[in-house]
C-alpha positions, 0 to 999 in steps of 0.5 A: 500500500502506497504512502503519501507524502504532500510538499506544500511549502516549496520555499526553502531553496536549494540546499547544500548536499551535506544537509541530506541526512538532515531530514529533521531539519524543516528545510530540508522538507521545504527544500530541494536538491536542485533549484536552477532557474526557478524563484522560491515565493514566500507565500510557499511555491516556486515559479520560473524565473522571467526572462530578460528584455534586451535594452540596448548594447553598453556604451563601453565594454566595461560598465557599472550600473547605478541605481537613481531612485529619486522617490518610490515612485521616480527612478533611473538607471546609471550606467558608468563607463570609461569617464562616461554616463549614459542615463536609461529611463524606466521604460528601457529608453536613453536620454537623448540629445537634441538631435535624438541619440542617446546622450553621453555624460562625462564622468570622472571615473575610469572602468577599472575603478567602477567596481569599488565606487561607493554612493549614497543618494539624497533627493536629486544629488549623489556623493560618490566615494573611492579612494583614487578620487576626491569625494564627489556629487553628481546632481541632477537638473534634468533628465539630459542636465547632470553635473559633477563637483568636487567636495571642498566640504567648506561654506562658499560665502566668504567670510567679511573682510576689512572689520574696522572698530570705532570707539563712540564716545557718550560722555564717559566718565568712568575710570580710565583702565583700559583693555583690548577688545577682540573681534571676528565677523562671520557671514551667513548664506542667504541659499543654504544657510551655511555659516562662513568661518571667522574673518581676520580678528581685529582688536582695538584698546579703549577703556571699559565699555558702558552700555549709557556712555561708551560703545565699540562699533564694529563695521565691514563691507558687503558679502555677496549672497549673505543673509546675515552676520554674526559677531564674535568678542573673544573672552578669555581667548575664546571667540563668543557669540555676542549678537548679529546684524543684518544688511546695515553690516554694522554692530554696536558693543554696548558692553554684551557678554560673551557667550563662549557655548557658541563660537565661530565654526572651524571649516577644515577638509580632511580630504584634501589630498591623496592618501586622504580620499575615502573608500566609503560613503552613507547617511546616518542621523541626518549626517553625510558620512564618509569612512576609511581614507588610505591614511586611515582606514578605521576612521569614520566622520560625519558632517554637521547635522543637516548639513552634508557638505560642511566639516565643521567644528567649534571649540567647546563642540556643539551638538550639530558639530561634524564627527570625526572618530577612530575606532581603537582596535587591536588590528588595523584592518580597514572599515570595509561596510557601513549600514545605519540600523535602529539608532546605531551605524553598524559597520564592518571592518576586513576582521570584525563587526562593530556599532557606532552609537550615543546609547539608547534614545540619544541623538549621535553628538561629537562628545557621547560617541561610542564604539562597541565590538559585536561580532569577529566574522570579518566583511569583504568589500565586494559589495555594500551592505544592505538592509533588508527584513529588519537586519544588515546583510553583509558579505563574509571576508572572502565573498563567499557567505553571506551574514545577517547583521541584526539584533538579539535581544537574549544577546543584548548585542549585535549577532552575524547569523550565517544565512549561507550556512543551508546552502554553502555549496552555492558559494563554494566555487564562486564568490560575490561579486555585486549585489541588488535587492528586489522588494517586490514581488518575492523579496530577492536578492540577486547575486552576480558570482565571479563565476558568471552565473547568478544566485538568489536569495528570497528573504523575508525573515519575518515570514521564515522564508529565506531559500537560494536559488541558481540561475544561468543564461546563454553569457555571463552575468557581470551586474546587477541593480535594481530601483522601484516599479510598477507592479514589480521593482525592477532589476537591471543586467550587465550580460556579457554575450556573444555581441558584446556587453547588453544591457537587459531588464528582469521582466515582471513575474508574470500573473496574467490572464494574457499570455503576451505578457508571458516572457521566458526568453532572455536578452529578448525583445517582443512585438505586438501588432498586426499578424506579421511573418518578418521582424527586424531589428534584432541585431544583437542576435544575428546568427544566433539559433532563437526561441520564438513565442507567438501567438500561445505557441512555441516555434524552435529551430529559427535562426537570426540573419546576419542582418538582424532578420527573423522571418516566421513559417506563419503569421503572428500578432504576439510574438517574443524572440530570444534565447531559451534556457531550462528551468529545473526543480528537484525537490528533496526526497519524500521521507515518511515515517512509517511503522517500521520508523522513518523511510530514510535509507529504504528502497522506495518506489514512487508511483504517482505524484500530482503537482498543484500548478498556478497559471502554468503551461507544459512542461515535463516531469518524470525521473532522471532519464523518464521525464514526460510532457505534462498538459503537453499542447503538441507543440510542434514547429510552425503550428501556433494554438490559439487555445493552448493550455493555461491552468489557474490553481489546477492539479496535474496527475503524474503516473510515475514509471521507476522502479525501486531505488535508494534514489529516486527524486521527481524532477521538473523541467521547462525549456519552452518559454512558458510559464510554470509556477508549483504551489504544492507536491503530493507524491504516492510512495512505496517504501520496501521494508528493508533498508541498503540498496537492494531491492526485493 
């Protein structure tokens, strides 16, 4: 009598074959041996990957792509080169020039340092870190205006020049002791604020002011732009602040006390040189943060509060005064992420994971930093840190774990959980190289290995679904980006192809009730219209053999002309032109618990198995070396069905033909560019009441 063994959850992703005698392990019963070209969803099935439409040919042979993410709502993609920036809008166009081609900004950076350019963004501006360049920001005007400027991290208002005192005489009749007063003016931008350092001091010596009979006052020319000025009286060799004036650029001292808790700002650039320039770049608390210079790399600063581009401190410190501290560690190694989660920055260096915060409830100020160990992991500086699910991911020294950085409250401290440990083989021969998360519609993060391939974390810890997958294409996988959409985030490939370097999107995951908008092709393109035979324009395939999906049917065998030509055997309304690839899943083994104990390491022979489908078409299914189509549509070369299967929520019956076996797992494939998505597998299992290999 068979048994039944139903897998209604699917999301654990692959995991790594030393976890096959785990089967105590939940996801081993949510998990697969093999997830290639599939996504784990977190409502518990899997579905195909989308394919990736083709977009357009990268403007140099080495590129980047940046995200641009002005609002949930606004986007747009970067792509860096050599010195150069192109601007993609989200529907896959170019900005253009006047005269209608795609338009090339300059750019400062050379292709070979794009990989280690670190960026942070705030409304319409981004600063840019990497330690062969000054700090930069790249604002943006318009789509077709982006301009470049160096940091000089210092106010652009000058401070006034020529202060001239003048001794105004009311009558005095005090004493005649007389002392120096000493004063500096400083001048306020009326645009943003920013106060300019102290002018040359000036004194004069008279005798004890009276605010009835004997005044100091102090003069000075126009600054342009100014808003205001503020006056400074040194005290006890101390600039304070005794009071400001307004376009009449005068100040009368009528004996005012200075208050030495608000002194002239001291604007500094730590910046300036070479060996000087940081590596890091983030926000935290209002501030602009920079970190870990050639010269000293387990240095952080942060600008003034609301003030990103202003270093400036006073003496005694304000609270809003810039940052400027140094991790005191046993190993100089450098900081290589930084992330603010909760109320602390949370950093990494090559050996160690640390936070950086004023305690609980307490804004961040010059005089309550504090630095505390949390965990000795190590980072890598392939990629930056992400938030994502309530925690920090970062990769582990070498690229080849990765770590969730969150906190514990058992703990009470920062712990780096091993979110790679289920599936380590998926890292074992590559490593990461660049990294983007998709929010929506499964919470992805992508992966680009050193290896060309792409894995894929779906991550939503709140909900227990974390589960990696694998995924190949006709080329290497060099970048990943990713920026909000509608309905779907949207994620952006570098591909390496045979035509060079492409530059393709991830379409959305498809749930429709038309099928023109199923796309399982990659580096694609697609045409709606009126029926038509011959299509142009897909010179990046030119004497490539093509998948074509047209009209609900599949047509193989087709080739791309030299010229970038494709003609069809019959007329289409709907067609998609691109290059297949196979999608595979094969779940772990069903173990069952029998009266004789668990079905591990017994013969067993699977009998039936029935799939829940979710808006799939055909696909096959079957053991190794016995797979069968499923709800085949008898697609055959040149022939298009108007109706072909399309299921919403239906189950599939399977009769299995195998034999008895320690080894049996169900595989299912697809390598027509259609659709599959598997919501739950039940499979009728006989189990041999003896254990080894053989059979009876």
């Amino acid at each position: 009598m068979p048994l039944y063994h139903i897998q209604n959850v699917l999301n654990g992703g692959e995991i790594t074959p030393l976890m096959r005698g785990r089967v105590d392990q939940p996801r081993y019963g949510t998990g697969a041996r093999e997830m290639r070209n599939f996504v784990p969803m977190p409502q518990g099935g899997v579905t195909r990957r989308s394919g990736t439409r083709f977009l357009g040919m990268a403007h140099n042979d080495a590129a980047r792509l940046i995200s641009f993410v002005f609002s949930a709502t606004q986007g747009r993609m970067l792509e860096f080169g050599d010195k150069s920036m192109r601007v993609w809008l989200p529907d896959g166009r170019l900005v253009a020039d006047e005269n209608g081609a795609p338009k090339v900004f300059e750019s400062p950076y050379a292709a070979a340092d794009l990989r280690e350019l670190r960026f942070a963004q705030s409304a319409d501006v981004i600063y840019f870190a990497h330690q062969g360049y000054a700090p930069r920001k790249l604002s943006r005007h318009a789509d077709d205006d982006w301009r470049w400027s160096v940091l000089t991290f210092v106010p652009a208002i000058a401070a006034p020049g020529d202060v001239s005192l003048q001794i105004v005489d009311r009558g005095y009749d005090g004493d005649n002791a007389t002392r120096v007063y000493t004063y500096a003016v400083t001048a306020v931008d009326e645009e943003t604020g920013q106060e300019s350092g102290a002018g040359a001091e000036v004194g004069i010596t008279a005798k004890a002011l009276n605010s009835v009979s004997y005044i100091i006052r102090a003069t000075w020319p126009k600054v342009e732009g100014a808003a205001y000025y503020r006056v400074y009286k040194k005290k006890y060799g101390v600039f304070g602040y005794i009071g400001r004036s307004g376009a009449e650029c005068s100040f009368d001292d009528e004996n005012i006390g200075a208050d030495t808790e608000d002194t002239p700002p001291e604007h500094k650039n730590p910046f300036e040189k070479e060996g000087d320039w940081p590596s890091q770049v983030f926000f935290h608390q209002q501030r602009l943060g920079w970190a870990a210079t050639a010269n000293r790399p387990i240095t952080v600063w942060l600008s003034r509060t609301g003030d990103f581009e202003i270093m400036a401190a006073s003496t005694p410190p304000k609270d809003d005064d810039a940052i400027e501290a140094t991790l005191a560690a046993t190993q100089a190694n450098r900081i290589v992420w930084l992330q603010p989660d909760r109320q602390s920055l949370t950093f990494g260096t090559e050996g160690s994971e640390w936070t950086l915060s004023a305690g609980e409830g307490v804004a961040l100020t010059p005089s309550n930093i504090s630095f505390e160990m949390q965990t000795a992991n190590g980072g890598d500086n392939a990629a930056p840190a992400i938030s994502v699910g309530g925690g920090v991911l970062y990769l582990q020294r070498g690229g080849k774990a990765v770590r969730q950085f969150a906190y514990n409250y058992s703990a009470d401290k920062y712990l780096g959980q091993d979110v790679t440990l289920l599936a380590r083989h998926m890292l074992r021969d590559a490593a990461v190289t660049v990294w983007a998360y998709q929010q929506e519609p499964c919470s992805v993060i992508w992966c680009a290995l050193s290896d060309g391939t792409l894995a894929g974390l779906t991550y939503m810890p709140e909900q227990e679904v974390m589960g990696w997958h694998r995924h190949d294409t006709d080329g290497r996988f060099e970048d990943v980006a990713a920026m909000p959409g509608t309905p779907d985030d949207q994620t952006w490939f570098l591909v390496r192809r045979d035509c060079g370097l492409c530059v393709e999107r991830l379409d959305s995951f498809f749930d429709a009730d038309d099928l023109a908008e199923a796309y399982f092709l990659d580096s694609a393109l697609n045409y709606q219209g009126p029926a038509a035979t011959r299509f142009n324009g897909l010179d990046h395939l030119a004497g490539r053999e093509v998948q074509v999906f047209a009209d609900g049917g599949t047509v193989d065998g087709l080739a791309v002309d030299a010229d970038g030509g494709l003609t069809l055997p019959r007329p289409a309304s709907s067609v998609h032109v691109g290059l297949p690839y196979t999608s595979r899943l094969v779940p772990n083994l069903p173990e069952i618990q029998t009266r004789q104990g668990s079905s591990m390491m017994h013969n067993r022979k699977i009998t039936a198995v029935r799939l829940r489908t979710y808006r799939s078409m055909s696909f096959l299914a079957g053991l190794e070396g016995n797979l069968t189509p499923i709800a085949d549509r008898h697609i055959r070369a040149g022939a298009f069905r108007t109706q072909p299967f399309f299921s919403e929520g239906t189950d599939l019956a399977l009769n299995v033909c195998g034999g008895w076996a320690d080894e049996s797992p169900l595989i299912v494939e697809v390598t027509s560019p259609t659709p599959l998505t598997v919501l739950a597998i039940s499979t009728a299992v006989d189990v041999s009441p003896y254990s080894g290999k053989g059979g009876f």
